[in-house]
FIROKE-463208 format. One record per residue (C-alpha): x negated, y, z. Coordinates in Angstrom, 1 decimal, padded with zeros to 4 digits. Example, Ala and Ser with C-alpha at 12.3 -4.5 7.8 and 13.67 -1.06 7.14 Angstrom:
residues 2
    east   north      up
  -012.3  -004.5   007.8
  -013.7  -001.1   007.1
***
This chain:
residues 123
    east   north      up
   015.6  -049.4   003.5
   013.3  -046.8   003.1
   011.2  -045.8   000.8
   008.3  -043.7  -001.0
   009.1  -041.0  -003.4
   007.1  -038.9  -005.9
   009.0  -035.6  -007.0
   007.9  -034.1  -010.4
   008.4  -031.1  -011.7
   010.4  -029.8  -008.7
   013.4  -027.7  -010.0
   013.5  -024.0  -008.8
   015.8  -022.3  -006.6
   016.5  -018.8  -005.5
   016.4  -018.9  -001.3
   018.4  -016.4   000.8
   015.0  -014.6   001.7
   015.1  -013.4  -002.0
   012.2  -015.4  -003.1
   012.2  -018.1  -006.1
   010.8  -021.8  -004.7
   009.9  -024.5  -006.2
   011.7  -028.0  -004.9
   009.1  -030.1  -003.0
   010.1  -032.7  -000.4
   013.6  -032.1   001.2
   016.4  -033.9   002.4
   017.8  -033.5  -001.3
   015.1  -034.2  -002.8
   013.7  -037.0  -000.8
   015.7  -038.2   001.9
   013.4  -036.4   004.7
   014.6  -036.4   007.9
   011.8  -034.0   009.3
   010.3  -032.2   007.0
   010.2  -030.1   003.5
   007.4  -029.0   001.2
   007.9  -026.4  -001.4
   006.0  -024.3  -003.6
   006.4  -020.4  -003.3
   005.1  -018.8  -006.8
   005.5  -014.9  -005.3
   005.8  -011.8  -008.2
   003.2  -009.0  -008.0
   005.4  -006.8  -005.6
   007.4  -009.6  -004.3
   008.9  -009.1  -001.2
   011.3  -011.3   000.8
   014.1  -010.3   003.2
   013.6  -010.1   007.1
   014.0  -013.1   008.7
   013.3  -016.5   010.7
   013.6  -019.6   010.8
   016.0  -020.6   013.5
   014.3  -023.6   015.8
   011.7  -024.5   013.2
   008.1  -024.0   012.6
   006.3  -023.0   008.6
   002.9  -024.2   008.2
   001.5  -022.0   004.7
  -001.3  -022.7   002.3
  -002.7  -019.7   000.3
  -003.4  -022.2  -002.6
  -003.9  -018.7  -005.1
  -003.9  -014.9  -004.4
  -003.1  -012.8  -001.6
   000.1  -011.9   000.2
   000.9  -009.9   003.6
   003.4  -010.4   005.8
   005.2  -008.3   008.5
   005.8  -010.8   011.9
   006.9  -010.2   015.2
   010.0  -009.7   017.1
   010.6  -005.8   015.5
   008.3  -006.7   012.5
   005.2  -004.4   014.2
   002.3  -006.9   013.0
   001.1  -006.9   009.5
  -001.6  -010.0   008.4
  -003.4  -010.2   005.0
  -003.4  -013.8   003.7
  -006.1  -014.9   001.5
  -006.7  -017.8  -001.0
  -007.6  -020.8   001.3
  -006.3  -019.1   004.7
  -003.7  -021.5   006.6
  -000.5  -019.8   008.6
   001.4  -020.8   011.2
   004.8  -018.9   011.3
   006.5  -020.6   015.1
   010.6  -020.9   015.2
   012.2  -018.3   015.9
   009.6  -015.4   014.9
   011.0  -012.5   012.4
   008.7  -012.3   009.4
   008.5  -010.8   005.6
   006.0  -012.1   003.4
   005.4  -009.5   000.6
   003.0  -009.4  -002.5
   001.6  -005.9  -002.9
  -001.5  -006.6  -005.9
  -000.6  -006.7  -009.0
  -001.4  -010.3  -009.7
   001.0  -013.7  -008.9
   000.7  -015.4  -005.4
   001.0  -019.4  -004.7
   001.6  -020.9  -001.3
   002.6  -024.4  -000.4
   004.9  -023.8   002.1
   006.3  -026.6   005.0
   008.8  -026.8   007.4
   010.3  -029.1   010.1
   013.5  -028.1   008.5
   014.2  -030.7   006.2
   017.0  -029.1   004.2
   014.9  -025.7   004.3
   017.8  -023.1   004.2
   020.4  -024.0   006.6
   017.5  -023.1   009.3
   017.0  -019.2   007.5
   018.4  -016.4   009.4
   017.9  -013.1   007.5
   017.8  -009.7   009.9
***
């Protein structure tokens, strides 16, 4: 049967993009068969590895700070993401978020991955 879940206190893991997360909804965590949910807390000067996420899609919430990210098949487009901006990263597309102020960055971060890393290709 089925069932609701509340996660608390989400333990932290280091994801092969070189980021820390925090543990949201997952397969692990949850039993999700469609989706996770994490939260990304990124350093000042943070920067993640090139990659993508092989045939799912990332919806993003700026939930504190501000980040940029490199997208785009040879990384060529650079966006500024704001507190409150939404993203929408498709499958398949190279990116690299980075962090260059000097303060932290939070994002709530989902995928249609539900166990999150086995989808992460790094370039």
């Amino acid at each position: 049967m089925k069932q609701c879940k509340v996660i608390r206190g989400g333990e932290s893991f280091h994801g092969k993009q070189g980021l820390d997360y925090f543990s949201g909804v997952s397969a692990e965590s949850a039993g999700a068969e469609g989706i996770c949910m994490h939260l990304l807390v990124m350093p000042p000067g943070g920067k993640a590895k090139p990659h993508y996420h092989a045939a799912h899609e990332t919806a993003i919430y700026q939930l504190e700070g501000s980040t940029s990210f490199y997208h785009g098949p040879n990384l060529e487009y650079l966006d500024t993401v704001q507190q409150g901006d939404f993203v929408f990263i498709p499958a398949g597309v190279p990116h690299q978020p980075f962090n260059p102020t000097d303060k932290p960055a939070r994002a709530l971060i989902a995928r249609t991955d539900p166990n999150e890393q086995e989808s992460v290709v790094l370039l």
